[in-house]
Biopython code that builds the backbone (N, CA, C, O; Angstrom):
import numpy as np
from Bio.PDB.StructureBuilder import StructureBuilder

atoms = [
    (1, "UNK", "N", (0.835, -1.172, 0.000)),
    (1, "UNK", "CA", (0.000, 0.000, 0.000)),
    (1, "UNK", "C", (0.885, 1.242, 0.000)),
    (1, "UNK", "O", (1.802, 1.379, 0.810)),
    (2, "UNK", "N", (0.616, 2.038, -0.827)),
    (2, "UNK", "CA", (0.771, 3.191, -0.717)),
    (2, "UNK", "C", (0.336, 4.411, -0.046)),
    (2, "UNK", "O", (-0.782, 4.234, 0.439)),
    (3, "UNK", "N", (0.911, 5.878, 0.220)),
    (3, "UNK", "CA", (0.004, 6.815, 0.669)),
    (3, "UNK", "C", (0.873, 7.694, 0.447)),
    (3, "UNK", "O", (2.096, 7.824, 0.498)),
    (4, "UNK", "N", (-0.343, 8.473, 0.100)),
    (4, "UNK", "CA", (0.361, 10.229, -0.521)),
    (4, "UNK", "C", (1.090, 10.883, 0.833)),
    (4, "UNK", "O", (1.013, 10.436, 1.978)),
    (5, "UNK", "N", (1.904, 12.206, 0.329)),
    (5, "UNK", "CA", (1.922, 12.769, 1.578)),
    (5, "UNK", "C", (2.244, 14.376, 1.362)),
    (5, "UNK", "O", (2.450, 14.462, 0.151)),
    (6, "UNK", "N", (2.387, 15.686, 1.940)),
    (6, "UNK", "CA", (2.930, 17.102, 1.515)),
    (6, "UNK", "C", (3.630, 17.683, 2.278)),
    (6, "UNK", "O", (3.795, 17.122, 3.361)),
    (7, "UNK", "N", (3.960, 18.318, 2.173)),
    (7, "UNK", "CA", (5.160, 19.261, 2.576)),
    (7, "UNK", "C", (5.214, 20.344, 2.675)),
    (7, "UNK", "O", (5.222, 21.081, 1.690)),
    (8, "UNK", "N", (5.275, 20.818, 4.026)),
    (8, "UNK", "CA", (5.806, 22.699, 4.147)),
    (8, "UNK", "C", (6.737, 22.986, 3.601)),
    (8, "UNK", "O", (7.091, 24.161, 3.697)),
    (9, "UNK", "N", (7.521, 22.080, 2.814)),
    (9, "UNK", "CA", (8.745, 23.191, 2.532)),
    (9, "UNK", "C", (8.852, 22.458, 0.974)),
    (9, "UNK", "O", (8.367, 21.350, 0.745)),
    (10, "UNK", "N", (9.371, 23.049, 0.242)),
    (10, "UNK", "CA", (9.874, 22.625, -1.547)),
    (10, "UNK", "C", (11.120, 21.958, -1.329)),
    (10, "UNK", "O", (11.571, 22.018, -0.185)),
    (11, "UNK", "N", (11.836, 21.267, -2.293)),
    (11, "UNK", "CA", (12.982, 20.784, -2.571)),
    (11, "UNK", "C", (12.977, 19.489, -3.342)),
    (11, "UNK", "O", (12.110, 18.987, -4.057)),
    (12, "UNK", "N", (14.234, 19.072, -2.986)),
    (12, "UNK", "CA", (14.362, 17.341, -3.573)),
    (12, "UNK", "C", (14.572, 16.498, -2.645)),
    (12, "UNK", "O", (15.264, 16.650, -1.638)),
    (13, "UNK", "N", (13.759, 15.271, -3.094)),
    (13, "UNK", "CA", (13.931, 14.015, -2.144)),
    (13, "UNK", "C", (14.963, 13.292, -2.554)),
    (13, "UNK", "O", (15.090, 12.670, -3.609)),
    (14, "UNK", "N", (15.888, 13.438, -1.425)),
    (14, "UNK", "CA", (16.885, 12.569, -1.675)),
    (14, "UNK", "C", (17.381, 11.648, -1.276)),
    (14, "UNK", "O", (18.525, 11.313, -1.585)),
    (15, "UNK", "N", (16.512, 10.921, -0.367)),
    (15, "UNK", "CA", (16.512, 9.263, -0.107)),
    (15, "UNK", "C", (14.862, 9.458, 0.851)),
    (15, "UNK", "O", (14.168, 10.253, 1.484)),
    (16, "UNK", "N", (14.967, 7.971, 0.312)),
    (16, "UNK", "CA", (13.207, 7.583, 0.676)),
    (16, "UNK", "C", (13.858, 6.077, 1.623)),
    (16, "UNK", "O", (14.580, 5.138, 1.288)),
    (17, "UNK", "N", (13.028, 6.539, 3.185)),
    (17, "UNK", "CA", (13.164, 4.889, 3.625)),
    (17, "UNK", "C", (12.178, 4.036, 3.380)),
    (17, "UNK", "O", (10.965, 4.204, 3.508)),
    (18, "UNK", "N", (12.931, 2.868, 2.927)),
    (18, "UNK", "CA", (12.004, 1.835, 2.443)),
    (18, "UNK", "C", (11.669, 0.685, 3.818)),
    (18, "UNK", "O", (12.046, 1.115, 4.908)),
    (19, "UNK", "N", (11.075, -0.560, 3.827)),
    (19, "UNK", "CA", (10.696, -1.188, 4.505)),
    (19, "UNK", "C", (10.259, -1.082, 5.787)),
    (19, "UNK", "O", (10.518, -1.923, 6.648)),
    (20, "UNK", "N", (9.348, 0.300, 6.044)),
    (20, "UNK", "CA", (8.536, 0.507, 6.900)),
    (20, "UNK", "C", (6.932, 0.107, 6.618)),
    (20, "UNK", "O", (6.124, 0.399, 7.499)),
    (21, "UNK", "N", (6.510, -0.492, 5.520)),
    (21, "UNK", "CA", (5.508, -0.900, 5.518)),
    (21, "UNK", "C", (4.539, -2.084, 6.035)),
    (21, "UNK", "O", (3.385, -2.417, 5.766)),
    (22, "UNK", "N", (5.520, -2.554, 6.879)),
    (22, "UNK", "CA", (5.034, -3.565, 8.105)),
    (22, "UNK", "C", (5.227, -3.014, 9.356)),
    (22, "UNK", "O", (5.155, -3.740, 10.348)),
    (23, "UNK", "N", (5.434, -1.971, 9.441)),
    (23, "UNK", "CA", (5.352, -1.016, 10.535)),
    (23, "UNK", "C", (5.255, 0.395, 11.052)),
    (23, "UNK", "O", (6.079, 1.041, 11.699)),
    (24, "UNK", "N", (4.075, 0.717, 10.623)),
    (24, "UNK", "CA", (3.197, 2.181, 10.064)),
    (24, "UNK", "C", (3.378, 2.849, 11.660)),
    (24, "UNK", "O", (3.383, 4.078, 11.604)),
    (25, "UNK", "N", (3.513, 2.359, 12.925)),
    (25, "UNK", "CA", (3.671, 3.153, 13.293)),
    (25, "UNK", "C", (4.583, 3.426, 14.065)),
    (25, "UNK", "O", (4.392, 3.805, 15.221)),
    (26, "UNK", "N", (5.972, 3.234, 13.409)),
    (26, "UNK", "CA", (7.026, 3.405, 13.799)),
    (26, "UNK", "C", (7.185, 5.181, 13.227)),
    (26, "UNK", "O", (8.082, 5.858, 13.730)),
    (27, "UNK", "N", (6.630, 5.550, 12.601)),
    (27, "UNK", "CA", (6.463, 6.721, 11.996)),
    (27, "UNK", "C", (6.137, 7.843, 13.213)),
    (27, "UNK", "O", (6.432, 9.037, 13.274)),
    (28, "UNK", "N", (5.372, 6.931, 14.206)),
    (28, "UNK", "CA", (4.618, 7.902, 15.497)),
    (28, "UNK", "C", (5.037, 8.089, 16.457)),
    (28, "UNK", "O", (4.768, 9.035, 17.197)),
    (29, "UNK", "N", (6.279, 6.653, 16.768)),
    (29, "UNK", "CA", (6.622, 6.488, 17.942)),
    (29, "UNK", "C", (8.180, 6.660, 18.006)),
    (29, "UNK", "O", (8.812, 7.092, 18.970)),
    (30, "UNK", "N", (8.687, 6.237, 16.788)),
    (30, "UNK", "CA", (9.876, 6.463, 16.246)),
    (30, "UNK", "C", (10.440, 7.433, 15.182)),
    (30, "UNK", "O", (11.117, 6.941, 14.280)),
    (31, "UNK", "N", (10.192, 8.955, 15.207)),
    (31, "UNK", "CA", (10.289, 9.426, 13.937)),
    (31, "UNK", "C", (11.687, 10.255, 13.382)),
    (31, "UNK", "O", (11.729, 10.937, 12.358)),
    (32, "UNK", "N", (12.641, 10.051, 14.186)),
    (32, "UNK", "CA", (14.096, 10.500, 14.613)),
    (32, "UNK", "C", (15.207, 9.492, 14.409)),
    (32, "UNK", "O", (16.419, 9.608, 14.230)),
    (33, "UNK", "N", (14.124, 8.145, 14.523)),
    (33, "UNK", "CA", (14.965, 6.815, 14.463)),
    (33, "UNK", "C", (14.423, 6.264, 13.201)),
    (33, "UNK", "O", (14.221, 6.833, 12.128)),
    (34, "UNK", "N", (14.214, 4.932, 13.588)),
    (34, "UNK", "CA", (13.570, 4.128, 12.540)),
    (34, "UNK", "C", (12.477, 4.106, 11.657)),
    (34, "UNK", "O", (12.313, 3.253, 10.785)),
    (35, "UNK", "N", (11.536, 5.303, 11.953)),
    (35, "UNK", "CA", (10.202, 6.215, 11.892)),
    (35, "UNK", "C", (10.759, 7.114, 10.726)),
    (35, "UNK", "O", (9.953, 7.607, 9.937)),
    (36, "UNK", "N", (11.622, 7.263, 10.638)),
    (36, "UNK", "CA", (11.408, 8.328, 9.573)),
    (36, "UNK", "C", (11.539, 8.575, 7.782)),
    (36, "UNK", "O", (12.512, 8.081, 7.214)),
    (37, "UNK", "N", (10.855, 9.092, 7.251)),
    (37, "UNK", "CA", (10.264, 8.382, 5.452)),
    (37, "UNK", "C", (11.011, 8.703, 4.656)),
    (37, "UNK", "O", (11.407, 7.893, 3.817)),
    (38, "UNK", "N", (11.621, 10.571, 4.691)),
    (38, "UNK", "CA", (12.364, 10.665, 3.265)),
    (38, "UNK", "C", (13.195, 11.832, 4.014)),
    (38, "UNK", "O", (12.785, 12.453, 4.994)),
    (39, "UNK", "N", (14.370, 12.005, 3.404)),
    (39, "UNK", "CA", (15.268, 13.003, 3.852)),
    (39, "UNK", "C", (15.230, 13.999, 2.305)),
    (39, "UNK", "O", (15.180, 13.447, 1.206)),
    (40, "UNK", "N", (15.262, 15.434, 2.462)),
    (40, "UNK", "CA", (14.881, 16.395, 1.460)),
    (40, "UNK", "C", (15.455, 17.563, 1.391)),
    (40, "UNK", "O", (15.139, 18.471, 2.159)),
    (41, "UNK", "N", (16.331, 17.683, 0.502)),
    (41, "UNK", "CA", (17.077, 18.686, -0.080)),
    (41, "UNK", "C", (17.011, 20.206, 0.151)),
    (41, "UNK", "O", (17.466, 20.774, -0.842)),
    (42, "UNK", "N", (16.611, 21.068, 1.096)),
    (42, "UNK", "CA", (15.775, 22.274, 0.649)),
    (42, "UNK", "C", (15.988, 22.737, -0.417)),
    (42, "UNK", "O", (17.128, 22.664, -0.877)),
    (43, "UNK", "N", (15.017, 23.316, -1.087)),
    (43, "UNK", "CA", (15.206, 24.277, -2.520)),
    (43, "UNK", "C", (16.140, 25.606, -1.895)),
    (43, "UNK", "O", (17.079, 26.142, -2.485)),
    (44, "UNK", "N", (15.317, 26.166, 0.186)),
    (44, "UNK", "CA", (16.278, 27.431, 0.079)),
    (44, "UNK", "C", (16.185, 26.749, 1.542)),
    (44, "UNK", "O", (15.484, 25.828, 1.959)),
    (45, "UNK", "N", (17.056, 27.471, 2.089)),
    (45, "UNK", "CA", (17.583, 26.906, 3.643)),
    (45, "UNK", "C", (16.522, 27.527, 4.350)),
    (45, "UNK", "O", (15.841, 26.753, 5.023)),
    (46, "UNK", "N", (16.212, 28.706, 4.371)),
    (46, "UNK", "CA", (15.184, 29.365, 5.524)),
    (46, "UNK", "C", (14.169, 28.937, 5.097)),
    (46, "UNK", "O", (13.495, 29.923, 5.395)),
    (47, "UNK", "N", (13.470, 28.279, 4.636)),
    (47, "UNK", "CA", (12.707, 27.332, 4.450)),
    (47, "UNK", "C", (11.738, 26.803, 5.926)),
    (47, "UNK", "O", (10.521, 26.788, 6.112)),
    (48, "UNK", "N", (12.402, 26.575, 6.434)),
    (48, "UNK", "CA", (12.351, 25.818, 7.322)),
    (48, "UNK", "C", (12.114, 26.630, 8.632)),
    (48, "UNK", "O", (11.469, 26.104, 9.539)),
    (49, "UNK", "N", (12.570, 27.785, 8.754)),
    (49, "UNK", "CA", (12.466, 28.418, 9.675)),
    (49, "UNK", "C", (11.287, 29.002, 10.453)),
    (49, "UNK", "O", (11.232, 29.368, 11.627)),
    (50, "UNK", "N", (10.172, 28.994, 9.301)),
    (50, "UNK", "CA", (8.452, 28.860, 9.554)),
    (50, "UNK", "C", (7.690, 27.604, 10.538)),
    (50, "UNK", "O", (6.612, 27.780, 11.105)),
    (51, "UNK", "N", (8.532, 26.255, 10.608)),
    (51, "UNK", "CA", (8.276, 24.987, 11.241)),
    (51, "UNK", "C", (7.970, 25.139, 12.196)),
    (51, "UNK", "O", (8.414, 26.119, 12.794)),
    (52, "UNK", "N", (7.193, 24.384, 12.741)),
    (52, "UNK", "CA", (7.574, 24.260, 14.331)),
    (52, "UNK", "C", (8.176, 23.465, 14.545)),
    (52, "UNK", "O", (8.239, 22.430, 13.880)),
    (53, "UNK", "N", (9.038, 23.818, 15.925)),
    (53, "UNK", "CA", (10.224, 22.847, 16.551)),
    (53, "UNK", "C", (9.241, 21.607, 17.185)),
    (53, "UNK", "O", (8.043, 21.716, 17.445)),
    (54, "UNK", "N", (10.196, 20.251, 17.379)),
    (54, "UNK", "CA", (9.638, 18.969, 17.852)),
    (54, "UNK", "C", (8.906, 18.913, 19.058)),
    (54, "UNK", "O", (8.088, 18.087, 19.463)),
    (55, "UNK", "N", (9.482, 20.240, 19.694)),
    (55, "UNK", "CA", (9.074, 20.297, 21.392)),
    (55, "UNK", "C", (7.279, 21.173, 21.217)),
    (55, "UNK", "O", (6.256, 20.946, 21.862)),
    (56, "UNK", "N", (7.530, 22.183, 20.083)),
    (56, "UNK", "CA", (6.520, 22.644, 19.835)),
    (56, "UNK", "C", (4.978, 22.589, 19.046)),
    (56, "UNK", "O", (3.903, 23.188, 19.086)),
    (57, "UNK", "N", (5.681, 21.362, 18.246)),
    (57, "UNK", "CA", (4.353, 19.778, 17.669)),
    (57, "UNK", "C", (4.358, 19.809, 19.049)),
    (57, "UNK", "O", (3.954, 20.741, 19.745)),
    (58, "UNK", "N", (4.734, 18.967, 19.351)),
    (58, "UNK", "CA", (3.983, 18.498, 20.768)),
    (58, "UNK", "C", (3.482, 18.649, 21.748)),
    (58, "UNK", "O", (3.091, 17.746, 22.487)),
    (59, "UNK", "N", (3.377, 20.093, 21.990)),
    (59, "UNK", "CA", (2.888, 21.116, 22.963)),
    (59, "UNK", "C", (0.950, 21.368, 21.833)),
    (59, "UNK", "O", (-0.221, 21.383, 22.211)),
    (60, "UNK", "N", (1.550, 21.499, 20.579)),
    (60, "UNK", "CA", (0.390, 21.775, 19.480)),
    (60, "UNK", "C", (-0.451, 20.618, 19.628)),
    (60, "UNK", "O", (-1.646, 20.856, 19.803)),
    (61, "UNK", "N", (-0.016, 19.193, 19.591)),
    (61, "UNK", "CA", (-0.847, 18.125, 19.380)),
    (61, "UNK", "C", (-1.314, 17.809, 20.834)),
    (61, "UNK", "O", (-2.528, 17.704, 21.005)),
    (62, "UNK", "N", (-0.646, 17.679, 21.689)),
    (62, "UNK", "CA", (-1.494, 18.072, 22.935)),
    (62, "UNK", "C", (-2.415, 18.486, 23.399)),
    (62, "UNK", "O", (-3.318, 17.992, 24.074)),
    (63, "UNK", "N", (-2.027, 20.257, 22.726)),
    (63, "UNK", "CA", (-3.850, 21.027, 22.813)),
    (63, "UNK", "C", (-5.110, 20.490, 22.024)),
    (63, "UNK", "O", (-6.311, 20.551, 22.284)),
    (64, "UNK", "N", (-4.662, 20.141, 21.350)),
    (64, "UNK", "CA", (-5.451, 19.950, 19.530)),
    (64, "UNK", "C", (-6.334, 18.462, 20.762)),
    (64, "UNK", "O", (-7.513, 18.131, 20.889)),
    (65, "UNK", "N", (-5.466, 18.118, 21.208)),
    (65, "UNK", "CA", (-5.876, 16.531, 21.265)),
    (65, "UNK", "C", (-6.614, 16.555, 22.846)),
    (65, "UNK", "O", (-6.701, 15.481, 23.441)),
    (66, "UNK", "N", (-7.116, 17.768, 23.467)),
    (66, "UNK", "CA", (-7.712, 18.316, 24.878)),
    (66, "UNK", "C", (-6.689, 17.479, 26.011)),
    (66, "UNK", "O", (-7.004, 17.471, 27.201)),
    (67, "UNK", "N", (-5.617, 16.881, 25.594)),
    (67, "UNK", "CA", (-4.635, 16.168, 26.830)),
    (67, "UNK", "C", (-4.381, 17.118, 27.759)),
    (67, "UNK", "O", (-3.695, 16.850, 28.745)),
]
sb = StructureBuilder()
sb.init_structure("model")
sb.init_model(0)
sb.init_chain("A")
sb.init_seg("    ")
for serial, (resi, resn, name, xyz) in enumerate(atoms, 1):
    if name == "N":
        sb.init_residue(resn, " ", resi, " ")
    sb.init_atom(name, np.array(xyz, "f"), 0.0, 1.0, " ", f" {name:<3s}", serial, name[0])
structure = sb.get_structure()
């Protein structure tokens, strides 16, 4: 199975991890380690600087999620 996916930021994909598809949610629990899908080129470096930091997803999905 496949699944689409998008991106805040433009560039090139320049490696895709493969053989996570027997383990979808290593993506959730692991996404620093073994969890994680494609590594990506930026088109411009500040790019990125709009993101939120890891500490700050998680402060976001927290609220979102009434925890």
């Amino acid at each position: 199975m496949q699944a689409g996916a998008c991106s805040r930021v433009s560039g090139e994909v320049v490696e895709v991890k493969e053989g996570r598809g027997d383990k979808p949610e290593l993506v959730k629990n692991d996404p620093y380690g073994d969890g994680w899908m494609v590594r990506i080129r930026l088109s411009a470096a500040d790019e990125g600087d709009e993101l939120m930091s890891a500490e700050e997803y998680e402060d976001y999905t927290k609220h979102e999620s009434g925890a």
